[in-house]
N, C-alpha and C positions, 0 to 999 in steps of 0.2 A: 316204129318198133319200140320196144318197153324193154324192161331190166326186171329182173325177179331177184330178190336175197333171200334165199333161204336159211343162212347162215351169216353171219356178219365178215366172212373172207370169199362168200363164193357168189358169183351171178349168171345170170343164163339169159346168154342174149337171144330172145323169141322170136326172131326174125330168121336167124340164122343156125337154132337148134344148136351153139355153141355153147359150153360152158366154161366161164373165167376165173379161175379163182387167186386173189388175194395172197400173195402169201405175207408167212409172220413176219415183223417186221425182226430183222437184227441186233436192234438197240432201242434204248429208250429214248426218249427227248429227251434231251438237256436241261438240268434244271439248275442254274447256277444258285448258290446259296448266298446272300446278300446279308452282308455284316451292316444293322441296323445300329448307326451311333448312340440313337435314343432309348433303344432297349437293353435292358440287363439281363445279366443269362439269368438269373433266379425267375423273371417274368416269362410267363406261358405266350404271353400275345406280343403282336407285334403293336406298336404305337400308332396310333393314327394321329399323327402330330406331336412333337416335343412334348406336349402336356395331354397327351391321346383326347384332347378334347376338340382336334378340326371341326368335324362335322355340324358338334354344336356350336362353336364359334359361327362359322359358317352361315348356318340359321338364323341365329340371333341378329349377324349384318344384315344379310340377305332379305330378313323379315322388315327390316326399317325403310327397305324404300319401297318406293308406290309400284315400280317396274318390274322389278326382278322376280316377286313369285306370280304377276302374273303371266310374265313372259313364259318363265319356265314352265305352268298351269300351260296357256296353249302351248308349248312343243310338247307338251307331254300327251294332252288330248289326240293332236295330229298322230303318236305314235299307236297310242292307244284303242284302233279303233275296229270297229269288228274285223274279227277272220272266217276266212273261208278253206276249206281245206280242197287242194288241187293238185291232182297228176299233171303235169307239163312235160308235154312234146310236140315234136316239130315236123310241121312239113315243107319240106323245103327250107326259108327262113323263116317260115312265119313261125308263131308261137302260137301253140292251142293248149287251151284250157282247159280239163274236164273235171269238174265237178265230182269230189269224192262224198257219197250220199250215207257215209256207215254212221249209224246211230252211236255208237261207242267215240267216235269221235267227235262228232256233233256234239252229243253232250256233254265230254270233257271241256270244249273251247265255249260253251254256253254257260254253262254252271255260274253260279253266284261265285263259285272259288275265286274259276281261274280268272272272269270281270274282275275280281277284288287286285288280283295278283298281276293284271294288266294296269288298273290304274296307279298302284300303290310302285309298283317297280317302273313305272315310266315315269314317276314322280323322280324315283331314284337317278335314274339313267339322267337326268338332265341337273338332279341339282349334284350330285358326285361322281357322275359315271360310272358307281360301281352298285349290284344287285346280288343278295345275298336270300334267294328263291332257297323255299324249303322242300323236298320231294318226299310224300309217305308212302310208304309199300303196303301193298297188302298183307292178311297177314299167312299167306302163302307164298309172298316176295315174288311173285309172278306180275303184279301190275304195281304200275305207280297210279295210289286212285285220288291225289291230291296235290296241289302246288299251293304252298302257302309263305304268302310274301311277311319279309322281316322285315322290320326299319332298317336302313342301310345306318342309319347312324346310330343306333344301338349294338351296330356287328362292331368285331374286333375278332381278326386272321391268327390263329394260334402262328406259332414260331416255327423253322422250317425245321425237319428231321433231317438225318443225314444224306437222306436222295434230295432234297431242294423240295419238299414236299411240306405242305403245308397240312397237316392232317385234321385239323379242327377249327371249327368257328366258335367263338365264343361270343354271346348275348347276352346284353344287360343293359335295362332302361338308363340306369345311372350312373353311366362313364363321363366326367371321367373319375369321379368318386367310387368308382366299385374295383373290384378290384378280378382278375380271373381264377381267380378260385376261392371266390364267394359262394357260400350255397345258393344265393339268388342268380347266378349266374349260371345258364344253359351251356352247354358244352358238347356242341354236334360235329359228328362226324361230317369234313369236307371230301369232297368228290373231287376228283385232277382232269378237269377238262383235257387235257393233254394225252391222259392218257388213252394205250389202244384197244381195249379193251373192257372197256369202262361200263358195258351190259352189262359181262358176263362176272364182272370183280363185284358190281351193287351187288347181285344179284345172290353170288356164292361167299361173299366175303363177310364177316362180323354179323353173322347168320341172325343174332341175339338183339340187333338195331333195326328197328324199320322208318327211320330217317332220314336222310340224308340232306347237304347243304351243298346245292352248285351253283356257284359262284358264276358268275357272267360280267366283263366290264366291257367299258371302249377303250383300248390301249392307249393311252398316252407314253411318249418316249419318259424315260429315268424311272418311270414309277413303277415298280414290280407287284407289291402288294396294294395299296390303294390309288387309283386314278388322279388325277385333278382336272377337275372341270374347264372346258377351256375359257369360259366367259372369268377365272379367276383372274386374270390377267388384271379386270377391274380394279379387284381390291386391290393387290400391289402394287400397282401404277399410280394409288393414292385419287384417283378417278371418284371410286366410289367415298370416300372420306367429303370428296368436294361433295358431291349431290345429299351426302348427311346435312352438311353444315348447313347449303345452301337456304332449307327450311326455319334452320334454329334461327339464321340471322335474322330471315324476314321475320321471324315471329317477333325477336325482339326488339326489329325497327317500330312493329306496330304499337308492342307493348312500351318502348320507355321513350321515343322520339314524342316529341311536343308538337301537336298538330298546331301550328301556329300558323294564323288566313294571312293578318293582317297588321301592320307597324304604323299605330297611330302616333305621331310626333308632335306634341304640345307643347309651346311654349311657354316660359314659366311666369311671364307677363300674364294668361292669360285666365290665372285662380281669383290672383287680387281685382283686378278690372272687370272681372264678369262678376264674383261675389258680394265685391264692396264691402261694408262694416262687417256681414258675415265672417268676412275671413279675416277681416285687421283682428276680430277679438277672437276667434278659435285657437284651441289650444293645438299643440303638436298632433296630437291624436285626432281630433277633430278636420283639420285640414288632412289630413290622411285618409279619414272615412268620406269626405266631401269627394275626392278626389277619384276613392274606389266606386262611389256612387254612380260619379259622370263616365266614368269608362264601363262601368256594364252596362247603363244604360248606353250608349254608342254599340257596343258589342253586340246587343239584342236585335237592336237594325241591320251590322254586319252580318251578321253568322245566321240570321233568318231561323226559320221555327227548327229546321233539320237539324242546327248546330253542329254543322260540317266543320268548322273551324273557329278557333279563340283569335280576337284579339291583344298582342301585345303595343302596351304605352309607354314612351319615353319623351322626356324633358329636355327643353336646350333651351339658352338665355335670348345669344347674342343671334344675328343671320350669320349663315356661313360662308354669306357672299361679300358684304362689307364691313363686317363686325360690329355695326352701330343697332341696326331697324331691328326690331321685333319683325317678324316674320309670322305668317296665319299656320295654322296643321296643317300636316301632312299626312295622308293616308294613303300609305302603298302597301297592292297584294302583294303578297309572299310566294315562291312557286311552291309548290305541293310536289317534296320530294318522294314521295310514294307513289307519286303518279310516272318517275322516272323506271322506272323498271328496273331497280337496282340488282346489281347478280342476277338480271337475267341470262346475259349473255354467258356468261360462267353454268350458269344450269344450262343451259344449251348445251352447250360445247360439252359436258359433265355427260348428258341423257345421249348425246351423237357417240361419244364413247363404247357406253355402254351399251349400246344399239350391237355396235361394230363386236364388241364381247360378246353378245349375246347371239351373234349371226343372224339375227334377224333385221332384213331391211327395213328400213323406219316407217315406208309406205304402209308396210300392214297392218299396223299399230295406229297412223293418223298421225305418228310425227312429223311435222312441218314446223317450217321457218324460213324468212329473208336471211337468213346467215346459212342456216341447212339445205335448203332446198324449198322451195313451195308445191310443189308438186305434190298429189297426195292420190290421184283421179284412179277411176277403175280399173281404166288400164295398167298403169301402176301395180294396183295391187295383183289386178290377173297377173303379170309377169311374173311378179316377186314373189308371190304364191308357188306358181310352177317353180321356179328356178327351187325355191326353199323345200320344195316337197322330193325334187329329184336328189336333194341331199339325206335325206331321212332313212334309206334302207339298212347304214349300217347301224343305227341307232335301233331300228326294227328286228337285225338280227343280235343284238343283246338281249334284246327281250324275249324274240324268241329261242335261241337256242336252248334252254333248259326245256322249250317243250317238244324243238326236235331231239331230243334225249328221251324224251319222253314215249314219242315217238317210235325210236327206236327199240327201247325197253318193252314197251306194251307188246311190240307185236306187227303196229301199224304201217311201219317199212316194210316189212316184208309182205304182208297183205296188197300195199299197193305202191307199187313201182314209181319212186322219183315224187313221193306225197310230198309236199311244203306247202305252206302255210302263208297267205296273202292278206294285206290289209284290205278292207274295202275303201277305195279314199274319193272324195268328192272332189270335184274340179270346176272350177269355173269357169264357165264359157260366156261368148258373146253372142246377145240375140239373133244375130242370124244364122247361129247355126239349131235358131227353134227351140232354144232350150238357154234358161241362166244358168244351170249347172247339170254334171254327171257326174254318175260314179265309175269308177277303174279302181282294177284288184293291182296291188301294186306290193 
């Protein structure tokens, strides 16, 4: 059995030639008004951080290590990935598919737009949780024939009106230096997900705009107007500070530590006794240059043509055993503390961290270790893969829901009963069941 809307309060359930309808609702949602410490009432927006510069902050960390944007890069592509448009009903408990064939929607989810507006807002979705999707009308305000993605950190949430309503987005490349009411500053009308009627208000409301900005995040608790990503927990925890430095030190072990092989110990018996009158009549400088002579040639034998390591030479008179004998050189290796793994174990433990922030199991990335785990095998990752993909849907409906709004506005709910919108996702399987992988609409 199917559902028909013909209106956004009525349905007709076609099985049973009944009709249902909706009624208005009473009251509005609740929209509490949140006294922001960091904004002043003369400012139109709300802060996005003490200095409204998070997001770019953010970035600039984010951007320094090796993990994070590519992490964020795959969870975004797994979001990202084609849609299929489909009625869903059931018989019995199974779930069936059918395939919605209308050209009008086809080509809106194909379009170079709405691609753009799938990669660029799942970009968002993972590094802020919050997306600030643009919708243009036609210019009959009858269809929405565009979705065009903002930078999320370009956006900044106008200030709430007396309903708890936030009425305006404000955009600008240069926050947090610009200011909201810059003339380079854009200034669009925001949309209230919340609200019930939210068609019929685009549609008849500020007749003279044919833009609009709906907002889409992943709730986090305390945070009203901008999200926080849950992988921040990194930064705060001083986690990611470690995996910063971890780099600088090695750089600078390489750069100013003294690759030193080898500790030639000469004794000082043995300048005069091997040089004879050469060295009874050399002057101070002379027995100095003799001296650097005999040790790089030694050193040239040591350190062989590669020049992996210097020799360092030191003097002593007496033995250290009885205090009287001259004693012959001594030439002992050095260890080669570069070869010790310095701050590795700190970068481990730093990169397990941030594994665990980032939710993603380390097997599917290749991280391993004797302190982490060794394990890395296919099985491995076939697991981890499923377990991490059946987290994904509410991250899928951020992204989508501005285009089931969109959806709904067009037309396309009412044309076809119970329409949403499925990823295509690959999965990986084991060869016996004939196949390395399949796809499922998820």
């Amino acid at each position: 059995m199917s559902l028909i809307f013909p209106d956004s309060r009525s349905a007709i359930l076609s099985a049973a030639g009944v009709v249902v309808t909706m009624p208005d609702p009473g009251a509005s949602p609740t929209q509490p008004i949140v006294k922001d410490p960091y904004t002043v009432t003369t400012q139109g927006i709300v802060l996005w951080g003490t200095a409204n510069n998070f997001p770019q902050m953010i970035l600039e960390k984010g951007r320094k290590s090796t993990i994070i944007p590519a992490a964020l890069r795959w969870q975004s592509n797994l979001v990202s990935t084609q849609l299929i448009p489909y009625q869903a009903h059931y018989d019995g408990e199974k779930e069936v598919l059918e395939v919605v064939n209308d050209p009008e929607i086809r080509e809106f989810i194909s379009n170079r737009h709405f691609k753009r507006y799938q990669r660029e807002a799942a970009n968002d979705i993972f590094w802020f949780l919050n997306i600030f999707p643009e919708l243009i009308l036609s210019k009959n305000r009858q269809k929405i024939t565009h979705i065009h993605p903002n930078e999320a950190a370009y956006c900044r949430i106008g200030v709430q009106n007396d309903l708890g309503v936030s009425e305006f987005t404000y955009i600008n490349a240069n926050w947090p230096y610009a200011s909201w009411d810059d003339k380079e500053t854009h200034k669009i009308r925001t949309l209230d997900p919340y609200q019930y009627d939210l068609t019929d208000w685009t549609r008849d409301q500020h007749t003279d705009e044919f833009k609009f900005i709906y907002p889409s995040s992943y709730p986090t608790p305390g945070n009203t107007f901008y999200q926080l990503a849950h992988w921040d927990g990194i930064r705060t925890s001083g986690w990611l500070d470690v995996l910063e430095k971890v780099p600088a030190l090695k750089r600078a072990l390489f750069d100013n530590q003294m690759n030193i092989k080898y500790h030639i110990q000469i004794p000082y018996e043995y300048w005069p006794s091997n040089y004879g009158e050469t060295w009874r009549i050399a002057s101070q400088e002379e027995r100095e240059q003799i001296k650097k002579n005999r040790i790089a040639e030694l050193s040239r034998h040591l350190t062989g043509v590669e020049k992996t390591g210097i020799a360092m030479a030191t003097e002593y008179g007496i033995s250290s055993l009885d205090g009287k004998t001259t004693e012959g050189w001594k030439i002992e290796a050095l260890p080669d503390k570069l070869k010790d793994g310095a701050h590795l174990a700190d970068n481990m433990e730093a990169t397990a961290h941030l594994m665990y922030a980032l939710g993603i199991d380390p097997t599917l990335v290749g991280f391993a270790s004797k302190e982490q785990g060794a394990r890395s095998g296919g099985s491995d990752k076939r697991e981890a893969l499923g377990i991490y993909l059946s987290q994904l849907q509410p991250y899928r409906d951020v992204l989508l829901e501005p285009l089931n709004f969109i959806a709904e506005y067009n037309g396309w709910k009412k044309k076809y009963p119970w329409l949403e919108f499925r990823s295509m996702q690959t999965l990986l399987t084991t060869l016996d069941t004939g196949a390395d992988q399949k796809k499922k609409a998820a």
